[in-house]
MDTraj code that builds the backbone (N, CA, C; nanometers):
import mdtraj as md
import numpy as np

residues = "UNK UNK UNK UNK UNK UNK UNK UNK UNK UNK UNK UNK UNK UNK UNK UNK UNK UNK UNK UNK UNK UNK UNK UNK UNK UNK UNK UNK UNK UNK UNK UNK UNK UNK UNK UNK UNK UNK UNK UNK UNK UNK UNK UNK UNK UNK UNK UNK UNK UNK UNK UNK UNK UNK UNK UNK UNK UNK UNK UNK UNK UNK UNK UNK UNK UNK UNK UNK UNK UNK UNK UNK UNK UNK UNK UNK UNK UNK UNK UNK UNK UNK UNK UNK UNK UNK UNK UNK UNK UNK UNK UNK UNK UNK UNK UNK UNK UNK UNK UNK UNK UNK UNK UNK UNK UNK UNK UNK UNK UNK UNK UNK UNK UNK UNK UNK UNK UNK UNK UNK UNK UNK UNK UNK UNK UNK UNK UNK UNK UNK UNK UNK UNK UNK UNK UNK UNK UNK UNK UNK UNK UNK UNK UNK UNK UNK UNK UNK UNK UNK UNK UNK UNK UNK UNK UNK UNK UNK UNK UNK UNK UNK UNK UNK UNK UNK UNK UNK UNK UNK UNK UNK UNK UNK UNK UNK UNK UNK UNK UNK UNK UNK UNK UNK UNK UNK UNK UNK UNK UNK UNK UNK UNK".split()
xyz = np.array([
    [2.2934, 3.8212, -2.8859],
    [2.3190, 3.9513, -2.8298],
    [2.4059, 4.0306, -2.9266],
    [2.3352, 4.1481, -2.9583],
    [2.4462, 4.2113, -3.0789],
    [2.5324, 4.2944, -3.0055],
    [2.5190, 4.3111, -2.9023],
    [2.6380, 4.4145, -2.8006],
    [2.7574, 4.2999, -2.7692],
    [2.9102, 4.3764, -2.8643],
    [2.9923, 4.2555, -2.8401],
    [3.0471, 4.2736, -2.6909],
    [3.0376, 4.3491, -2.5920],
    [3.0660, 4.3285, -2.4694],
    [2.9679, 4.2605, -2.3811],
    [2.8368, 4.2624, -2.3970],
    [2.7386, 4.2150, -2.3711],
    [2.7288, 4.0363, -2.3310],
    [2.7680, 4.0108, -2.4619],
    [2.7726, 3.9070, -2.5686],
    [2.9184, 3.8128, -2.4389],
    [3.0292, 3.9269, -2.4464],
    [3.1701, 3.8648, -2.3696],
    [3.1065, 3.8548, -2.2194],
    [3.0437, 3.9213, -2.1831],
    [2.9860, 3.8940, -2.0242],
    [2.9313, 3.7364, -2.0535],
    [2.7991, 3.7508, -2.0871],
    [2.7538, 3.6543, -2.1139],
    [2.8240, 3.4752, -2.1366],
    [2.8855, 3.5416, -2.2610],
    [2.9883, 3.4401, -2.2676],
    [3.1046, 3.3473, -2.1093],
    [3.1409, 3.4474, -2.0490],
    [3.2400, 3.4268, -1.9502],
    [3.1456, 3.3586, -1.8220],
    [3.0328, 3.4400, -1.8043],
    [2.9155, 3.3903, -1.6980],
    [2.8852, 3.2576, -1.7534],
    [2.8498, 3.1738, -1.8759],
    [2.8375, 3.0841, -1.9353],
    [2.9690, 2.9622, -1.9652],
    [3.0420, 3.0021, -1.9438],
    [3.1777, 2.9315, -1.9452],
    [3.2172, 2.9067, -1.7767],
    [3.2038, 2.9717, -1.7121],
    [3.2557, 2.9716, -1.6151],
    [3.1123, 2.8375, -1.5328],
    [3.0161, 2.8754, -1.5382],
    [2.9370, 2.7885, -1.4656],
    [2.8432, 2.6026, -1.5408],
    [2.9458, 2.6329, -1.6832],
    [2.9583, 2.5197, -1.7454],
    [3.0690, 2.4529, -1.6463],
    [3.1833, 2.5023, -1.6463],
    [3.2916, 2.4373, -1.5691],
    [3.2734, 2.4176, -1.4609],
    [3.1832, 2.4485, -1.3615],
    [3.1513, 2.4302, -1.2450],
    [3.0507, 2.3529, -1.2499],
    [2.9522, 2.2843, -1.3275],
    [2.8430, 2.1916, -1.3836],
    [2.9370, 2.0845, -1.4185],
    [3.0022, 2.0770, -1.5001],
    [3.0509, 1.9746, -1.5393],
    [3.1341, 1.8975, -1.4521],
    [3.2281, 1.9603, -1.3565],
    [3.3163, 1.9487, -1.2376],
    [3.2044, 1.8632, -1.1402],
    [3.0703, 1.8776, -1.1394],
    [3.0165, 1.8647, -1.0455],
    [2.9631, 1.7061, -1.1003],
    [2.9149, 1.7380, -1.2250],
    [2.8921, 1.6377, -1.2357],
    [2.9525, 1.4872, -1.3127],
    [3.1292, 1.5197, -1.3085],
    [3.2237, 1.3786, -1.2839],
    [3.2146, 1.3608, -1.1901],
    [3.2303, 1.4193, -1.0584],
    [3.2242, 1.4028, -0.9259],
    [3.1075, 1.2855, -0.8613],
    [2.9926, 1.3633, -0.9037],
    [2.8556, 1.2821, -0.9116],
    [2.8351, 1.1591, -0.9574],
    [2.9275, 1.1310, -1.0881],
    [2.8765, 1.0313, -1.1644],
    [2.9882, 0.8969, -1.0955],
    [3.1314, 0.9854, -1.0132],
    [3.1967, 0.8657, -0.9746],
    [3.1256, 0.8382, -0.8589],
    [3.0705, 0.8881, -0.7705],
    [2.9811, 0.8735, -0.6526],
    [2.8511, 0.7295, -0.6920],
    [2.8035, 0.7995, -0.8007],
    [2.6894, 0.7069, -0.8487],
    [2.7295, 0.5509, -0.8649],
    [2.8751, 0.5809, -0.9481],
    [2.9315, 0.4251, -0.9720],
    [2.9561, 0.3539, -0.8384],
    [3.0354, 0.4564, -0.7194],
    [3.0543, 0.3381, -0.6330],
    [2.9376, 0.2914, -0.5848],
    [2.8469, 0.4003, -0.5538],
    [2.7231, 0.3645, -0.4638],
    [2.6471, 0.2181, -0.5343],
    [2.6271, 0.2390, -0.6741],
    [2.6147, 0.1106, -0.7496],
    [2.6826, -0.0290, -0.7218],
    [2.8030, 0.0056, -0.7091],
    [2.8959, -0.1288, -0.7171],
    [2.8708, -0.1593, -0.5448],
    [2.8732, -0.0434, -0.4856],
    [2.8268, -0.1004, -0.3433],
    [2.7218, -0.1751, -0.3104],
    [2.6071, -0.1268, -0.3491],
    [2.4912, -0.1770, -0.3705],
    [2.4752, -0.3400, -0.4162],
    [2.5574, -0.3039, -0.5451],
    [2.5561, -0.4506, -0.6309],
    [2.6232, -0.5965, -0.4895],
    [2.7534, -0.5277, -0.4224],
    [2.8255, -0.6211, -0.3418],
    [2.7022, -0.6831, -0.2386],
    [2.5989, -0.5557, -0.1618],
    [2.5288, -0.5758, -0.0752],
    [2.4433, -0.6807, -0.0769],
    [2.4111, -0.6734, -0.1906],
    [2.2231, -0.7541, -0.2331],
    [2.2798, -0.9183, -0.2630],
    [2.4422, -0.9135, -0.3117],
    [2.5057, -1.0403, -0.3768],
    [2.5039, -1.1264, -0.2205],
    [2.6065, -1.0278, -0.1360],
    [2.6601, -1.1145, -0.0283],
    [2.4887, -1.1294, 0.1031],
    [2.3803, -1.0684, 0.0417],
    [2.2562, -1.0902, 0.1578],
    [2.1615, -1.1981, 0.0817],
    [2.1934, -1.1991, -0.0598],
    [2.1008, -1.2694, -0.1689],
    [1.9532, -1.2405, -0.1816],
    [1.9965, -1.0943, -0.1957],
    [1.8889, -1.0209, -0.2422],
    [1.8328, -1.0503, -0.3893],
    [1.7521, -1.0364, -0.4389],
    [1.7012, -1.1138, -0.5660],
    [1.7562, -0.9283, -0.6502],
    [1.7614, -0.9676, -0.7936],
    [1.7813, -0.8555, -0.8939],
    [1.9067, -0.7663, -0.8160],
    [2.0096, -0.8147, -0.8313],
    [2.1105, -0.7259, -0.7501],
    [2.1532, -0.6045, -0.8712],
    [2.1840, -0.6604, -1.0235],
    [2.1890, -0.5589, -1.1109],
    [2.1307, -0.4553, -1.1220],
    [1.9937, -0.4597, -1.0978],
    [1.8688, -0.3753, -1.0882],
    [1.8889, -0.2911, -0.9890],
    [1.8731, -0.3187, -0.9196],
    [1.9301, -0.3048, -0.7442],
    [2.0588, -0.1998, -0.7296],
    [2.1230, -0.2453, -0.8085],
    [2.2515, -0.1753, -0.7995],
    [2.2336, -0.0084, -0.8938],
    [2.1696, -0.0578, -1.0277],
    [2.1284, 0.0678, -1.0874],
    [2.0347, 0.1782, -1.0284],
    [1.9264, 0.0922, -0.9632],
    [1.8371, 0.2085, -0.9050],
    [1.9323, 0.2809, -0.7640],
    [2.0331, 0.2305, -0.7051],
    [2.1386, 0.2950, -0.5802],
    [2.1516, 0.3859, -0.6519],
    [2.2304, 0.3578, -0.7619],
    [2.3271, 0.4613, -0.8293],
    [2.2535, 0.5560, -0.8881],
    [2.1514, 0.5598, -0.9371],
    [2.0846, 0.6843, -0.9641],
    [1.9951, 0.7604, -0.8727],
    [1.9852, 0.7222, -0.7497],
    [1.9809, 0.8218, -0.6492],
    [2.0546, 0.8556, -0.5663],
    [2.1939, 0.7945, -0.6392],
    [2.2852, 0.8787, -0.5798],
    [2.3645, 1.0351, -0.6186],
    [2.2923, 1.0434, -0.7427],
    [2.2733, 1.1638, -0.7328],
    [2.2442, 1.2592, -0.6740],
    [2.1202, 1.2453, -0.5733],
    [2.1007, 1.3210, -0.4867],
    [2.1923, 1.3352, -0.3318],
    [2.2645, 1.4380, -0.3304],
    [2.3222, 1.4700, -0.2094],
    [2.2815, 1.3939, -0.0584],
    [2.3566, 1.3826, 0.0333],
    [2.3332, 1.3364, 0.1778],
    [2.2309, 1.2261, 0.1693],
    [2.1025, 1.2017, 0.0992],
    [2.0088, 1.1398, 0.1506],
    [1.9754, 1.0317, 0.0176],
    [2.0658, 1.0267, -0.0964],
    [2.0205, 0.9550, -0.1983],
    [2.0475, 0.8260, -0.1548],
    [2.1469, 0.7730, -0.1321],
    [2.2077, 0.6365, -0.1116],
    [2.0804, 0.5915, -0.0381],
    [2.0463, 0.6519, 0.0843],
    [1.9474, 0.6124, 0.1620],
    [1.8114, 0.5829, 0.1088],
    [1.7894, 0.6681, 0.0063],
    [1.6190, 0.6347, -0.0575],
    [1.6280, 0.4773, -0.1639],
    [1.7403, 0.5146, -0.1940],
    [1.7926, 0.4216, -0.2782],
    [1.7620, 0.2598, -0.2094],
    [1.8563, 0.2855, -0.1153],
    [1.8386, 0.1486, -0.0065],
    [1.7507, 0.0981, 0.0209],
    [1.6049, 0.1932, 0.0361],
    [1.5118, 0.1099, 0.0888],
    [1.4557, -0.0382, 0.0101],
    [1.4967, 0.0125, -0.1145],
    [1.4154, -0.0690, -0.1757],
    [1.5069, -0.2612, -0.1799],
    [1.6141, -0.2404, -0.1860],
    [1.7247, -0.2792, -0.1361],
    [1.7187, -0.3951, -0.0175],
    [1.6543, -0.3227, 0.1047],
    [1.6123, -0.3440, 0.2310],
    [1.4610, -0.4572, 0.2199],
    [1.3699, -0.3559, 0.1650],
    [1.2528, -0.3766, 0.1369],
    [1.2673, -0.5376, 0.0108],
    [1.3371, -0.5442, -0.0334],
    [1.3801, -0.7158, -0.0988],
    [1.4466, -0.8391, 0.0000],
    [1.5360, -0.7630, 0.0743],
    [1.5785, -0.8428, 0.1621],
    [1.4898, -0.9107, 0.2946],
    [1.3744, -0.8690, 0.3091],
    [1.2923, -0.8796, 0.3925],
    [1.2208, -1.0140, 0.3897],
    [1.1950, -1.0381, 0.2560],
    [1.1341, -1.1965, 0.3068],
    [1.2194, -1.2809, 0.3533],
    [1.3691, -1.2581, 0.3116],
    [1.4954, -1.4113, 0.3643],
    [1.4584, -1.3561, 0.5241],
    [1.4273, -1.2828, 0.5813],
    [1.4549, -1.2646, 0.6964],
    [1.4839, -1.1319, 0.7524],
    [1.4089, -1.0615, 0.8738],
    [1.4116, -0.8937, 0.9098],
    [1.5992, -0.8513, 0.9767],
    [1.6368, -0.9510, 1.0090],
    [1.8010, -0.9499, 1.0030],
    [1.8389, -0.9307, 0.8582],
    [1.8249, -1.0155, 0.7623],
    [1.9111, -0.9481, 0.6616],
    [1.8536, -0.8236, 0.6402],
    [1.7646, -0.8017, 0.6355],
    [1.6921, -0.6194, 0.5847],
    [1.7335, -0.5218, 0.7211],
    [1.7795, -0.5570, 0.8033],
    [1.8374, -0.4622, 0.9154],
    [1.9758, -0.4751, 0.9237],
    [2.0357, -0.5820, 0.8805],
    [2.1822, -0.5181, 0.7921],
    [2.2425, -0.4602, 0.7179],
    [2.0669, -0.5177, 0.5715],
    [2.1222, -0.3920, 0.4573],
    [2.1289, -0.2669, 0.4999],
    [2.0325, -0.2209, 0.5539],
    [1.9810, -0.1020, 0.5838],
    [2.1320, -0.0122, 0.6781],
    [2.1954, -0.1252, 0.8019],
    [2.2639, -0.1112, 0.8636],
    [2.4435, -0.0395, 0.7358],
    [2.4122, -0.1766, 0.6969],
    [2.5241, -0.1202, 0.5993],
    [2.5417, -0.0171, 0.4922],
    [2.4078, 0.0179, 0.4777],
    [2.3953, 0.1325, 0.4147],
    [2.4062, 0.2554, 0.4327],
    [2.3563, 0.2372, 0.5566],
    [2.3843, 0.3791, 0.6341],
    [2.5209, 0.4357, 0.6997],
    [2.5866, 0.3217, 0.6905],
    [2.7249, 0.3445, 0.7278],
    [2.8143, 0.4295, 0.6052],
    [2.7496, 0.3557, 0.5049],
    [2.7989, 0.3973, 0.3679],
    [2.7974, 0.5104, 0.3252],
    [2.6184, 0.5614, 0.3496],
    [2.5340, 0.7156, 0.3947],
    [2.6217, 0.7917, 0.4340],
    [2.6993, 0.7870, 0.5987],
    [2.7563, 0.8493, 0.6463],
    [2.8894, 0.8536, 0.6066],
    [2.9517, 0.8167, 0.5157],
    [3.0710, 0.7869, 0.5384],
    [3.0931, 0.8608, 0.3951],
    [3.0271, 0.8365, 0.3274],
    [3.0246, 0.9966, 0.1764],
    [2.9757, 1.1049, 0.2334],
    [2.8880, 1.0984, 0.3392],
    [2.8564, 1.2572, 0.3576],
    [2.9610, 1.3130, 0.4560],
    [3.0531, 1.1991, 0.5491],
    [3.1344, 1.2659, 0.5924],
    [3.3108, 1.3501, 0.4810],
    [3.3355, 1.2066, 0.3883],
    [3.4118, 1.2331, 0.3484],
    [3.4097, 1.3112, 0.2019],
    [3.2903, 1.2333, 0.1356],
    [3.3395, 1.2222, -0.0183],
    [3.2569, 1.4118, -0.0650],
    [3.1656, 1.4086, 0.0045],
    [3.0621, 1.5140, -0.0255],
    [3.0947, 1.6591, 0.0238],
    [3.1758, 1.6882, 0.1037],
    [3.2782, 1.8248, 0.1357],
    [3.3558, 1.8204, 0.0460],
    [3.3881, 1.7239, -0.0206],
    [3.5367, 1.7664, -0.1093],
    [3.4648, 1.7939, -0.2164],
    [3.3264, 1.7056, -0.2553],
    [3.3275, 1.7772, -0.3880],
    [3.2550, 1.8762, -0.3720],
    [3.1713, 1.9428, -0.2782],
    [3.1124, 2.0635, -0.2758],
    [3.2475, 2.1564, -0.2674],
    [3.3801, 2.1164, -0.2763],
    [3.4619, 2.2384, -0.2293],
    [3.5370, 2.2416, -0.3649],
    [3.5234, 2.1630, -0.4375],
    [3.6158, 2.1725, -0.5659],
    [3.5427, 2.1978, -0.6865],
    [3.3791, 2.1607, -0.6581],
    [3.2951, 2.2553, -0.7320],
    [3.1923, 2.3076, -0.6801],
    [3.0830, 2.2735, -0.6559],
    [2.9464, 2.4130, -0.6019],
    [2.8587, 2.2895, -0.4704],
    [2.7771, 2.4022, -0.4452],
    [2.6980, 2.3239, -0.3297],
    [2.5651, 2.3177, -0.4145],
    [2.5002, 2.1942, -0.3689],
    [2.3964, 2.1968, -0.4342],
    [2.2532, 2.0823, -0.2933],
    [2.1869, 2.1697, -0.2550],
    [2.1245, 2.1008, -0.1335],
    [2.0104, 1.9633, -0.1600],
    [2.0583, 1.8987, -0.0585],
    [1.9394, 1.8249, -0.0629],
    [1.7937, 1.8125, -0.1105],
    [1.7508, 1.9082, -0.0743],
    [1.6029, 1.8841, -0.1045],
    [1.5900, 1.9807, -0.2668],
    [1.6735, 2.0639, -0.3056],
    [1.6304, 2.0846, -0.4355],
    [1.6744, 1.9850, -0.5375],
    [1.7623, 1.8815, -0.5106],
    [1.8001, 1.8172, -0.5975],
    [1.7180, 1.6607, -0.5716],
    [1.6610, 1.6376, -0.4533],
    [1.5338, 1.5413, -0.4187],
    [1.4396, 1.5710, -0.4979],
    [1.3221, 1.7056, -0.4928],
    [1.2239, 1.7174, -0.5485],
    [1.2886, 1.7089, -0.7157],
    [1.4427, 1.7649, -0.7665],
    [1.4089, 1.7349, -0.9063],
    [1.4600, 1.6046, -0.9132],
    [1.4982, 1.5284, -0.8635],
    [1.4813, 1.4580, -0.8835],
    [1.3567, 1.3286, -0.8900],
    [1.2484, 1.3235, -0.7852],
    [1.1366, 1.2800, -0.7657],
    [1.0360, 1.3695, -0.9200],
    [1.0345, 1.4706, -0.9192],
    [0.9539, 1.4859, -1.0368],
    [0.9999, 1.4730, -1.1870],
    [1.1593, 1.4529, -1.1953],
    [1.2181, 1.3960, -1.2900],
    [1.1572, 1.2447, -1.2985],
    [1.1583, 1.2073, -1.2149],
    [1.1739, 1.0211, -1.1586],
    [1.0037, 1.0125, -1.2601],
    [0.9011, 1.0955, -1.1941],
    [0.7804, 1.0832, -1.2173],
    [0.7644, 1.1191, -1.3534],
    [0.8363, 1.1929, -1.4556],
    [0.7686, 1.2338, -1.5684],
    [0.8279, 1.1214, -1.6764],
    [0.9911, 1.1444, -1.6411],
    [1.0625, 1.0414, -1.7268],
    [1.1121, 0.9121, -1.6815],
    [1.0518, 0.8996, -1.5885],
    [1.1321, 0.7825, -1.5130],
    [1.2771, 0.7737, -1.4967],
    [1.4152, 0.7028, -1.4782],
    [1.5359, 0.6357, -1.4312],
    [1.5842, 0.8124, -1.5628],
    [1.5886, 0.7774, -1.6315],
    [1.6689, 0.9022, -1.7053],
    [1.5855, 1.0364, -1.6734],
    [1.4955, 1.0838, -1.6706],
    [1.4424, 1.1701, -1.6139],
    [1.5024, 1.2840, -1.4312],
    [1.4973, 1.1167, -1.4011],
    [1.5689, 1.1809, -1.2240],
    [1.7023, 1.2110, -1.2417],
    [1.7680, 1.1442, -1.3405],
    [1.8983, 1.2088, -1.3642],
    [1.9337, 1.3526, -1.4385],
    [1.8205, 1.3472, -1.5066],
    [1.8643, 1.4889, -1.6264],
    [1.7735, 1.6021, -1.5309],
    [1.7064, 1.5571, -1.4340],
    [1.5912, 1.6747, -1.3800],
    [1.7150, 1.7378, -1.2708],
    [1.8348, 1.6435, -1.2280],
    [1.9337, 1.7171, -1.1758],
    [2.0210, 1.7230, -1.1971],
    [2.0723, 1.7372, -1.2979],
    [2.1616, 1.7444, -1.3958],
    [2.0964, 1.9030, -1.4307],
    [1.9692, 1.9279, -1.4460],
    [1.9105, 2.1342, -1.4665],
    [1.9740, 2.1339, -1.4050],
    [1.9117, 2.0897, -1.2312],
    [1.8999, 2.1825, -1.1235],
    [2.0872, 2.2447, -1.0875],
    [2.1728, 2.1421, -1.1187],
    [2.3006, 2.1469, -1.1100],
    [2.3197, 2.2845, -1.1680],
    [2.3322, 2.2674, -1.2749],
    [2.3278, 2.3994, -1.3695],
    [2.3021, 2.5401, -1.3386],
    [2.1666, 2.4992, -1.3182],
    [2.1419, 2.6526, -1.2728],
    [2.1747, 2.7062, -1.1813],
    [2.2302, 2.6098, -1.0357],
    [2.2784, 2.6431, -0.9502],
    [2.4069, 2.7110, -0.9544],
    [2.4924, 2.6592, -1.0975],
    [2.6435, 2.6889, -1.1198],
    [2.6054, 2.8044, -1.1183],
    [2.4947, 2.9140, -1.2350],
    [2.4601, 2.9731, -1.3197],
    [2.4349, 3.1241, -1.1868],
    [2.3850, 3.0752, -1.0768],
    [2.4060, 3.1511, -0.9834],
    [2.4959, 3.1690, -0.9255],
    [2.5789, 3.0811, -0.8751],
    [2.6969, 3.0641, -0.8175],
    [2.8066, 3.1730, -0.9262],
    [2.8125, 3.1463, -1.0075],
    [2.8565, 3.2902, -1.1318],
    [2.8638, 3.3765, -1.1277],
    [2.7054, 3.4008, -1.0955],
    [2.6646, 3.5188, -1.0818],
    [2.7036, 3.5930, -0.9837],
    [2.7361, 3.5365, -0.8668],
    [2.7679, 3.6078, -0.7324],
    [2.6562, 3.6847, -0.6677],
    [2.5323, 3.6058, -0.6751],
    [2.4192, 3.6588, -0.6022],
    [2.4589, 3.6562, -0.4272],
    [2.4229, 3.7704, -0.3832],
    [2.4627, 3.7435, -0.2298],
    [2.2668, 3.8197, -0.1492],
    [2.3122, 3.8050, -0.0422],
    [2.1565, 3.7808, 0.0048],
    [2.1107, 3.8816, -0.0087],
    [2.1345, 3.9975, -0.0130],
    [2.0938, 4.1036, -0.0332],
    [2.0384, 4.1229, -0.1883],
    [2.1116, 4.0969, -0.2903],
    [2.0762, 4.1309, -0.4497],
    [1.9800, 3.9863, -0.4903],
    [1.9323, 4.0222, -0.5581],
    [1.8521, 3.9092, -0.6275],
    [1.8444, 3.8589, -0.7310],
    [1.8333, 3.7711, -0.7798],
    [1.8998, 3.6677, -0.8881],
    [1.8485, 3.7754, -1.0094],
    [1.7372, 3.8752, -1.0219],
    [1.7370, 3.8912, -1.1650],
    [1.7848, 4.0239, -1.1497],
    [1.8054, 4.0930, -1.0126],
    [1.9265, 4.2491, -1.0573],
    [2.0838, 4.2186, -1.1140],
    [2.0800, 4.0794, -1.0511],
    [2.2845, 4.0294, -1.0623],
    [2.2889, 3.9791, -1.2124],
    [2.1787, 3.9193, -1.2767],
    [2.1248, 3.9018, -1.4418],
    [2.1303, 4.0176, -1.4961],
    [2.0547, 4.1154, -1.4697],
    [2.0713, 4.2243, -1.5249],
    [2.2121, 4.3088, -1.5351],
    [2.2650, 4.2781, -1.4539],
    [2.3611, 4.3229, -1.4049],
    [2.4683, 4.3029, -1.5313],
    [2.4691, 4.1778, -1.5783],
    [2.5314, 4.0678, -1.6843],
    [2.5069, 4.1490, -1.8280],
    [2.3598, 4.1918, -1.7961],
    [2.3195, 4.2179, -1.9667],
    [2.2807, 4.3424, -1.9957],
    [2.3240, 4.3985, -1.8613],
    [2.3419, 4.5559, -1.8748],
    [2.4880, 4.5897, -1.9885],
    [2.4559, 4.6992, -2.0302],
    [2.6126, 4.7650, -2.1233],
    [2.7169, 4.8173, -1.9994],
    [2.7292, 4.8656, -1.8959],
    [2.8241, 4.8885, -1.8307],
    [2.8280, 4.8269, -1.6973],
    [2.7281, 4.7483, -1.6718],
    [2.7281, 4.6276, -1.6035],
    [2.6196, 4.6914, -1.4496],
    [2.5941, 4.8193, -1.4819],
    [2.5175, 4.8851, -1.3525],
    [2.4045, 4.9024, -1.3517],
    [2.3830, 4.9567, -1.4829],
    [2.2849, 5.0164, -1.5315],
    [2.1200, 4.9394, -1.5397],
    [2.0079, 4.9729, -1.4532],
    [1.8603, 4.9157, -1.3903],
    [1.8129, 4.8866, -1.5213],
    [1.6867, 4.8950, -1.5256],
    [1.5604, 4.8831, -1.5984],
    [1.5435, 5.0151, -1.6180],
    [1.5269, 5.0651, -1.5331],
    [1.4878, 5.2164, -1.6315],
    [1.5837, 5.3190, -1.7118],
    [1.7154, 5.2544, -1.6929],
    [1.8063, 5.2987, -1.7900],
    [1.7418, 5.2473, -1.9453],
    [1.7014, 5.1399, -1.9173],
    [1.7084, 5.0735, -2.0166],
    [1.5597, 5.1256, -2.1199],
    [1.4412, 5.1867, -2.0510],
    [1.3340, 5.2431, -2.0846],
    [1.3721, 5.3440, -2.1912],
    [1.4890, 5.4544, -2.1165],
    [1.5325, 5.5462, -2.1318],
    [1.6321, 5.5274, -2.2944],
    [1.6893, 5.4527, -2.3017],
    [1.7649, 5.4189, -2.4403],
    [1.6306, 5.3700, -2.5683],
    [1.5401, 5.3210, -2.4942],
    [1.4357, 5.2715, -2.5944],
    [1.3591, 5.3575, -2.6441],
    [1.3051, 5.5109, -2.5783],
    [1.2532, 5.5804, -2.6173],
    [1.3617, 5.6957, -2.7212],
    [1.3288, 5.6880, -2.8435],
    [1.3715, 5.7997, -2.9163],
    [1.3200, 5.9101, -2.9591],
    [1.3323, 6.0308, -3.0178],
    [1.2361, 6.0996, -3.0679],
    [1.2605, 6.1097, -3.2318],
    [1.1306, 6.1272, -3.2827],
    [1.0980, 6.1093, -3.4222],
    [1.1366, 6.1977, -3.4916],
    [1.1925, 6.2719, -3.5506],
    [1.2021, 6.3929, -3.6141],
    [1.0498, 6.4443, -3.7246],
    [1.0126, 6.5324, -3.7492],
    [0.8957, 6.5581, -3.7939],
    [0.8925, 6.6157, -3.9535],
    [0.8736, 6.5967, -3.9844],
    [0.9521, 6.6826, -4.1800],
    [0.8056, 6.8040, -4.1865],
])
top = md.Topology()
chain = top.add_chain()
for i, resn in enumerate(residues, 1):
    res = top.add_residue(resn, chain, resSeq=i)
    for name in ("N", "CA", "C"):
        top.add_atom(name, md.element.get_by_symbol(name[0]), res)
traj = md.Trajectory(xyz[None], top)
């Protein structure tokens, strides 16, 4: 951007929702570890087979808000099932306790100390992350979605304005100024000799 005020918007909108990305995602990544180490305790003390495994695939859907731990689990559940439909209705049991017990506590605090980011947009990127790149894929597909969410959150889109007038808004020169201001600066006239 050769407009150096332009350029400082930009800049500050870009700084500001880095810090709110990044905030979000230490938060995330200590979430991921416990849900892991939880996981790992679960599968040890039910003698679930591949508890390491087990424990990694928790933790990377625990990325996803309210409902990750839970997708996570099934599979979890779904191992525990041949020792017996009691141990797979404990895991499951204990999992969900676990479920509830980050979405009561751990998941308000960090939506309040950095951004909200919902369920199901961070499910689907994650599921089509999961599908293109597999285990690193579902992580970096919300690891965007994080982002861009900051990137709005920045912006101060409210329901009324829409994500590309409050953009414009950014990369306008006096921060007001539409599209057809902008027509209007592009057209010059030629002088004629």
């Amino acid at each position: 951007l050769p407009d150096p005020a332009r350029r400082a918007r930009v800049r500050s909108l870009l700084v500001g929702a880095h810090r709110l990305w990044w905030r979000y995602l230490v938060f995330t990544l200590g979430r991921m570890v416990a849900a892991g180490l939880f996981a790992y305790v679960v599968a040890r003390v039910f003698d679930v087979p591949g508890p390491v495994l087990l424990a990694l695939w928790v933790g990377a859907w625990a990325v996803v808000p309210t409902i990750g731990v839970a997708v996570g689990a099934a599979a979890v559940a779904l191992l525990a099932v041949p020792d017996s439909f009691q141990a797979a209705g404990s895991v499951l049991a204990f999992f969900a306790g676990y479920q509830v017990l980050e979405d009561a506590l751990v998941q308000p605090r960090l939506e309040h100390r950095s951004l909200h980011v919902g369920a199901f947009v961070t499910f689907v990127a994650a599921v089509l992350g999961l599908e293109v790149y597999g285990i690193g894929g579902l992580i970096g597909g919300v690891v965007a979605v994080v982002f861009v969410a900051a990137v709005v959150k920045e912006l101060g889109v409210a329901e009324d304005e829409g994500l590309w007038s409050a953009a414009q808004d950014v990369l306008d020169d006096n921060g007001a100024a539409g599209p057809a201001d902008a027509d209007e600066t592009a057209t010059t006239e030629v002088p004629t000799a």
